[in-house]
PLY file of the C-alpha trace (Angstrom):
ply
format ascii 1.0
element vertex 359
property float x
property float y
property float z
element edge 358
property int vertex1
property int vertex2
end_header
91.38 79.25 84.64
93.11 80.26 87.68
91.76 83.73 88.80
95.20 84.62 90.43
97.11 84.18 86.90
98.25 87.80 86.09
96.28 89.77 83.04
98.20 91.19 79.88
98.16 95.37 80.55
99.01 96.84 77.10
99.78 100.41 76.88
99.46 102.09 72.98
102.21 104.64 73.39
101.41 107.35 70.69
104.30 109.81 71.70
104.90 112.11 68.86
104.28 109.48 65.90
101.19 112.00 64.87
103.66 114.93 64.33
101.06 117.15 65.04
98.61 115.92 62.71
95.20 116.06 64.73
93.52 113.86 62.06
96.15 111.29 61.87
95.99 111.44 66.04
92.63 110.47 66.21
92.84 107.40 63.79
95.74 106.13 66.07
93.09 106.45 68.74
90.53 104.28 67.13
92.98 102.02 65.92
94.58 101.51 69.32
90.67 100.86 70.51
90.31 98.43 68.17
93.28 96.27 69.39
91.38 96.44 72.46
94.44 97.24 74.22
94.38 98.81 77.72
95.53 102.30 77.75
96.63 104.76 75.39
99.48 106.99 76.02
99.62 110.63 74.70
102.66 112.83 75.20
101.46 116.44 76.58
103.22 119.53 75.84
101.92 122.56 76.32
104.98 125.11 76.49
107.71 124.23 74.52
110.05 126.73 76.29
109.32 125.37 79.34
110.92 122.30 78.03
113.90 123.27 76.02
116.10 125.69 75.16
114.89 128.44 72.67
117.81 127.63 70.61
117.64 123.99 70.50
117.53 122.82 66.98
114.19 120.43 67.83
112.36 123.65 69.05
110.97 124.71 65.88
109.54 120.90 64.87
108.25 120.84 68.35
106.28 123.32 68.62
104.49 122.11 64.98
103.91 118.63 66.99
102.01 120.37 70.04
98.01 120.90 70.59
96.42 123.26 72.01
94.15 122.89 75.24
91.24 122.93 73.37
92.73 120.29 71.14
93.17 117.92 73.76
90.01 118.47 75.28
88.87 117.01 72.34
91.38 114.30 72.04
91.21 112.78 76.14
87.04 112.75 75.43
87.43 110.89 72.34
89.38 108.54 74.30
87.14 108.19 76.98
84.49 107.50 74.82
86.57 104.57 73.38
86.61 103.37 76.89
90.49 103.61 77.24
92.66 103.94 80.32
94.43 107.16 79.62
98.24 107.57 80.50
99.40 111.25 79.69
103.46 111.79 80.00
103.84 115.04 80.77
107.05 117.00 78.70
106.03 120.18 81.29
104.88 121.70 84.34
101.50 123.82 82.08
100.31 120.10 81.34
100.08 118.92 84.92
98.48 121.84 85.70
95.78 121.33 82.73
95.48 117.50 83.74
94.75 118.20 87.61
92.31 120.85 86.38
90.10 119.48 83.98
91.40 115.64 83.87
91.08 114.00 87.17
89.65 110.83 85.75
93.01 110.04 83.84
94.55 106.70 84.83
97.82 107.78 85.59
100.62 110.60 84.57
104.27 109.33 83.78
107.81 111.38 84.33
109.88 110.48 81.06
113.35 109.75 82.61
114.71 112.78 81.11
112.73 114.30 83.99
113.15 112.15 86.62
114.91 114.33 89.45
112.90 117.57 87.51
111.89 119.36 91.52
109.28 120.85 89.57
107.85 118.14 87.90
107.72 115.75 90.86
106.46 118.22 93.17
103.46 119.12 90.55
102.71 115.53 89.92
102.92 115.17 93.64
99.30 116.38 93.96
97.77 114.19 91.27
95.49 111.70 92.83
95.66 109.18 90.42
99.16 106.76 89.49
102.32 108.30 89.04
104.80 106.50 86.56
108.57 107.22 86.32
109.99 106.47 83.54
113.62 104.92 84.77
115.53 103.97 82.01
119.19 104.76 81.95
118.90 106.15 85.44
120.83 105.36 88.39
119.78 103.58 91.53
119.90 107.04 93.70
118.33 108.88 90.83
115.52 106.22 90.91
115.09 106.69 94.85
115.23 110.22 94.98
112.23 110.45 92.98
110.33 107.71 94.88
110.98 109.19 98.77
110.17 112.76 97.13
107.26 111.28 96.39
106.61 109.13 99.26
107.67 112.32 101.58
104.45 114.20 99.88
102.56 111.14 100.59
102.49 109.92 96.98
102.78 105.87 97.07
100.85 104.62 94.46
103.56 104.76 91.96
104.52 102.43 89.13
108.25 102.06 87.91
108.20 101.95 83.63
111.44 99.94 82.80
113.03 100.33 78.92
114.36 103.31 77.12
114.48 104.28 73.62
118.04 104.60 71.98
115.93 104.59 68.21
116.46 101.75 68.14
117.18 100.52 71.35
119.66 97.24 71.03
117.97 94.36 72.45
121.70 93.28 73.88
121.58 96.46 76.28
117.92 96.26 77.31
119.30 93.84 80.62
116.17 92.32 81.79
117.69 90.44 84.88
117.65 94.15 86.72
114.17 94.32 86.25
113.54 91.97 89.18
116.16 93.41 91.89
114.63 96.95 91.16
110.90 95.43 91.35
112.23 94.29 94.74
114.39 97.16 95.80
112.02 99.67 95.87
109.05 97.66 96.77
106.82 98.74 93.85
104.84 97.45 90.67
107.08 97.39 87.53
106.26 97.55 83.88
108.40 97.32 80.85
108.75 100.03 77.99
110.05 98.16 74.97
111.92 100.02 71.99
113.16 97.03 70.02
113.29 97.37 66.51
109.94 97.18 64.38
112.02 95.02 61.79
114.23 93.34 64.49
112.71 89.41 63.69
112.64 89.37 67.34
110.59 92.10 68.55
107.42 90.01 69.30
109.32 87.21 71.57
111.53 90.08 73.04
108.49 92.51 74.01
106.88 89.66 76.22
110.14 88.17 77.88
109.74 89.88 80.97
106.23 88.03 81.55
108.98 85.44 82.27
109.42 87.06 85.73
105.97 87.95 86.43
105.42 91.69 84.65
102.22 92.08 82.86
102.27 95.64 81.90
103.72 96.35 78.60
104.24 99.72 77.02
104.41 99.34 73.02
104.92 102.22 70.45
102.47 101.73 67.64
102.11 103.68 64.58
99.27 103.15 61.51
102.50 103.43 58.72
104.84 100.50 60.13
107.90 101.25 58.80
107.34 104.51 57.64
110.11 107.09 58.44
108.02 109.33 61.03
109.08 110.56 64.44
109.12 108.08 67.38
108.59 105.03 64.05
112.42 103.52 64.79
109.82 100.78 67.73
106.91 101.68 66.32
104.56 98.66 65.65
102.01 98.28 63.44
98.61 96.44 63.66
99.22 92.92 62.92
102.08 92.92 65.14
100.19 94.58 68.23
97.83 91.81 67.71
100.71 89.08 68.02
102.21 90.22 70.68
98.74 90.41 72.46
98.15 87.21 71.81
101.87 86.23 72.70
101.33 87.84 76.20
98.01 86.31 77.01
99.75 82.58 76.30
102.96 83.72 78.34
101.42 84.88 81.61
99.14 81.41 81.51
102.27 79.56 81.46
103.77 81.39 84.03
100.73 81.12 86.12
100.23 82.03 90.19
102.58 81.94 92.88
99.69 79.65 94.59
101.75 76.50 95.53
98.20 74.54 96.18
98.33 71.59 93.34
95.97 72.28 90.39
93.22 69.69 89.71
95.55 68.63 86.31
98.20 68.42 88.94
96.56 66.38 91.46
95.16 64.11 88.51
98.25 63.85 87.18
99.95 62.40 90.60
97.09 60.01 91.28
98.50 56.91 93.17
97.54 53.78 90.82
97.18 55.06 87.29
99.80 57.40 87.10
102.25 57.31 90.29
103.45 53.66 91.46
100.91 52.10 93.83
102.31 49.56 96.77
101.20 46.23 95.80
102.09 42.67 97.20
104.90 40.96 95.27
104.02 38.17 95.81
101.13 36.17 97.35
101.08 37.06 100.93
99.45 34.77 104.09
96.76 35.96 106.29
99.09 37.44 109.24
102.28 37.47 107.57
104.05 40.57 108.04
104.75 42.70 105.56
108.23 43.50 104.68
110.62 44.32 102.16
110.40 41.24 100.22
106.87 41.04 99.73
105.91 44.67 98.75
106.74 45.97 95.48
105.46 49.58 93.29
103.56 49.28 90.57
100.93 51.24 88.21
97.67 50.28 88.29
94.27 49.88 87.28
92.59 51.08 90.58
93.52 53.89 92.26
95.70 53.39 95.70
94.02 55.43 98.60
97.39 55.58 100.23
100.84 58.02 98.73
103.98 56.41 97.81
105.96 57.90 100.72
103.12 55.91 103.45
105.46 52.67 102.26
107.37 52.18 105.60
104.53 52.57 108.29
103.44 49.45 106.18
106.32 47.40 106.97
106.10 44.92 110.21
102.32 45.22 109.90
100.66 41.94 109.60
97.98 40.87 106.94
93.97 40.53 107.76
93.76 38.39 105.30
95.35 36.86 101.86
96.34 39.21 99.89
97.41 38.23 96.01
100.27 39.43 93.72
99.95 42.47 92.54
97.05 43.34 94.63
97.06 46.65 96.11
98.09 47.11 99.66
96.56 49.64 102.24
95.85 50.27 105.89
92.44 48.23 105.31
94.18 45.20 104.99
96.43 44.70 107.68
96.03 44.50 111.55
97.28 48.05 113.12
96.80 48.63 116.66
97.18 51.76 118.44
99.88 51.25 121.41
98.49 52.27 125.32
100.53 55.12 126.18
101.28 55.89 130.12
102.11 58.68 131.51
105.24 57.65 132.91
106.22 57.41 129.39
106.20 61.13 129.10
109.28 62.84 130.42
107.87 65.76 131.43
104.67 64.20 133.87
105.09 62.38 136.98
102.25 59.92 137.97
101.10 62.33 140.29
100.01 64.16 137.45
102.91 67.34 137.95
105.10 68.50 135.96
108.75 67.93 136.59
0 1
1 2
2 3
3 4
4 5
5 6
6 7
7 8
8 9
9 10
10 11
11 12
12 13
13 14
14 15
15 16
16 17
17 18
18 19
19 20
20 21
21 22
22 23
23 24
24 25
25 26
26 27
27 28
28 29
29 30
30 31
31 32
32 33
33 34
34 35
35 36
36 37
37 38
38 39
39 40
40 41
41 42
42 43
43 44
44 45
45 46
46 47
47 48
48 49
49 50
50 51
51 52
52 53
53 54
54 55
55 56
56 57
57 58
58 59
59 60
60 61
61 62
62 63
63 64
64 65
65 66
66 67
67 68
68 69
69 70
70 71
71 72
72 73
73 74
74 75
75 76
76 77
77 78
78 79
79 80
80 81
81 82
82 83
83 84
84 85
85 86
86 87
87 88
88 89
89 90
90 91
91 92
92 93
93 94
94 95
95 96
96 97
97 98
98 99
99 100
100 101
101 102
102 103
103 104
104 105
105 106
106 107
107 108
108 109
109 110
110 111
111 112
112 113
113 114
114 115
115 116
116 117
117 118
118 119
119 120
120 121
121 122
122 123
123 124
124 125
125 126
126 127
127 128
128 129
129 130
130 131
131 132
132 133
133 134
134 135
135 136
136 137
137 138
138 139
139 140
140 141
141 142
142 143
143 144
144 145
145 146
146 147
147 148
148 149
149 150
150 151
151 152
152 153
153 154
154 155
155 156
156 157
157 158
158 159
159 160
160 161
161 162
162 163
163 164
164 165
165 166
166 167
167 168
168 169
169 170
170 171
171 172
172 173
173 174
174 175
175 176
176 177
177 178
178 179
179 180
180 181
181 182
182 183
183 184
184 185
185 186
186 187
187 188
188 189
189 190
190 191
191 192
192 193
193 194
194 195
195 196
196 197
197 198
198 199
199 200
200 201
201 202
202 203
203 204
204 205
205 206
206 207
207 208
208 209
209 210
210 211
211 212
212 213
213 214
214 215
215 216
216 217
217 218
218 219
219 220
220 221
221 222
222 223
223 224
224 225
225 226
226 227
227 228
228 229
229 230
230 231
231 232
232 233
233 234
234 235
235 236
236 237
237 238
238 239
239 240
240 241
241 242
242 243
243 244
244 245
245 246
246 247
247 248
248 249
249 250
250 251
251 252
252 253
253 254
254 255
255 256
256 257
257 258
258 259
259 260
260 261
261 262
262 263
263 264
264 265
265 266
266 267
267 268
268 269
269 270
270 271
271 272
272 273
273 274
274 275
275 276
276 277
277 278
278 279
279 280
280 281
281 282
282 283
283 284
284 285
285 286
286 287
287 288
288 289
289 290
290 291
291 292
292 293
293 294
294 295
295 296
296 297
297 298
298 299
299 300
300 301
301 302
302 303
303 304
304 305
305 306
306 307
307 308
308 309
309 310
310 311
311 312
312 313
313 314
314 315
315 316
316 317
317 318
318 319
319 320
320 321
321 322
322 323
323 324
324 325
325 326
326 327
327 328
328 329
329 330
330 331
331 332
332 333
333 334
334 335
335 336
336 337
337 338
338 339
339 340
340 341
341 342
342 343
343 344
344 345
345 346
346 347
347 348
348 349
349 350
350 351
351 352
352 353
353 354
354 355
355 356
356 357
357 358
């Protein structure tokens, strides 16, 4: 296999599917490690009014959904010891803070779009030493670029670009995949896809690995252990078997798309061998020692043998004249006909007098 060919990167997004059930959290954990997927994804929120509004109507199921520091001690360990990649979205400032203080071996820390252009976010993240992912979906182009050069201007560039959004559930007809590639290129940086498609959308497998299509290989995937069930964040939740066949799914997809290495693959170069497979020149018809060769006795054919010259060699054959007989069908190469290098003098070159100056 090609070692250039792109690897599936699967991210188990979690988000709030656990409702705040620390059991229930840590079997998503195992199960995720048993998929053998990449990374896990946790949602961190530490202070829920540093997040929303004391009146918001969410506020009161949010804060039963939240762990404690102590908790999560417990829960990024646990991970590690599963030997995950850990991806923590952070909801506030108090969770960056806990992450750059006790977590600097986590992979990377995502912005949900909601935060994007947060000053306060970006410029706590900002000092993180690991990825930074910004979560872009149904932002703007400026939006998008005001939280990369804020970045950039604190001398943050390793930052990854998370494409998708969730509308629970998002419609697969507004997802818009052809953007994916002028943003990729735009702003110069890796891209991965977040997909929300329905779990029960017949689709959702072939839809979650289109954008392999143009070369991504990161997915981020909700999964939950009740597919189906009616539990927070379960609208693109997916459940086991599913994981698995989009996995698989992902791993066939990026081997068909390949490298960008234009060098011809051994198939390839079997494939366009000159004789068995692409027409050799042969002699059509019996041809005389020193007869020349010409357009009415040369002909393309497949062979037996191979041919050790190409196809497109056929003209600097013609006018040449034959060593020896040569029979129908017989293949036809440099080794068989008299070729004699030309003496070149230097008064045939333009730019050099006999003299041996240049004009």
């Amino acid at each position: 296999m090609n070692n250039n060919i792109l690897k599936p990167y699967i991210i188990g997004e979690t988000a709030y599917n656990h409702e705040g059930d620390i059991k229930y959290f840590y079997g998503m954990i195992d199960d995720i490690a048993e998929l053998k997927l990449d990374a896990i994804k946790f949602h961190m929120l530490l202070n829920p009014e540093s997040y929303m509004q004391k009146k918001h109507p969410l506020m009161g199921e949010l804060k039963d959904w939240i762990f404690s520091k102590k908790q999560w001690d417990g829960i990024i360990n646990y991970s590690f010891k599963k030997k995950l990649d850990i991806i923590v979205l952070c909801d506030d400032v108090e969770s960056v803070s806990y992450i750059l203080k006790n977590n600097q071996e986590i992979k990377a820390i995502e912005i949900h779009a909601t935060s994007l252009n947060d000053y306060f976010l970006l410029n706590s993240v900002s000092e993180f030493k690991g990825q930074i992912i910004l979560g872009i979906g149904g932002s703007s182009l400026d939006e998008i670029n005001y939280a990369v050069e804020f970045l950039k201007n604190k001398e943050k560039n390793d930052i990854l670009l998370m494409y998708g959004f969730q509308s629970y559930p998002t419609n697969y007809k507004d997802i818009n995949l052809s953007k994916m590639i002028k943003i990729k290129n735009l702003f110069n940086l890796p891209l991965g896809y977040a997909d929300h498609t329905a779990f029960d959308d017949p689709n959702n497998e072939f839809i979650s690995i289109m954008p392999v299509t143009m070369g991504i290989n990161i997915l981020e995937k909700h999964y939950t252990p009740d597919y189906g069930k009616e539990r927070i964040d379960y609208h693109a939740a997916v459940g086991k078997k599913q994981m698995l066949k989009i996995k698989k799914m992902m791993e066939i997809a990026l081997e068909v798309y390949g490298s960008n290495n234009l060098k011809m693959s051994k198939a390839e170069i079997e494939y366009g061998n000159t004789g068995p497979m692409k027409k050799a020149i042969v002699a059509k018809k019996n041809i005389k020692k020193a007869e020349k060769l010409s357009l009415d006795n040369l002909w393309f054919k497949r062979t037996v043998e191979e041919s050790p010259i190409k196809q497109n060699q056929f003209l600097q054959l013609i006018g040449l004249r034959a060593l020896h007989d040569i029979k129908e069908d017989e293949i036809v190469d440099f080794s068989k006909v008299e070729y004699k290098f030309k003496k070149v003098g230097l008064e045939n070159f333009t730019h050099v007098e006999k003299g041996g100056r240049g004009k």
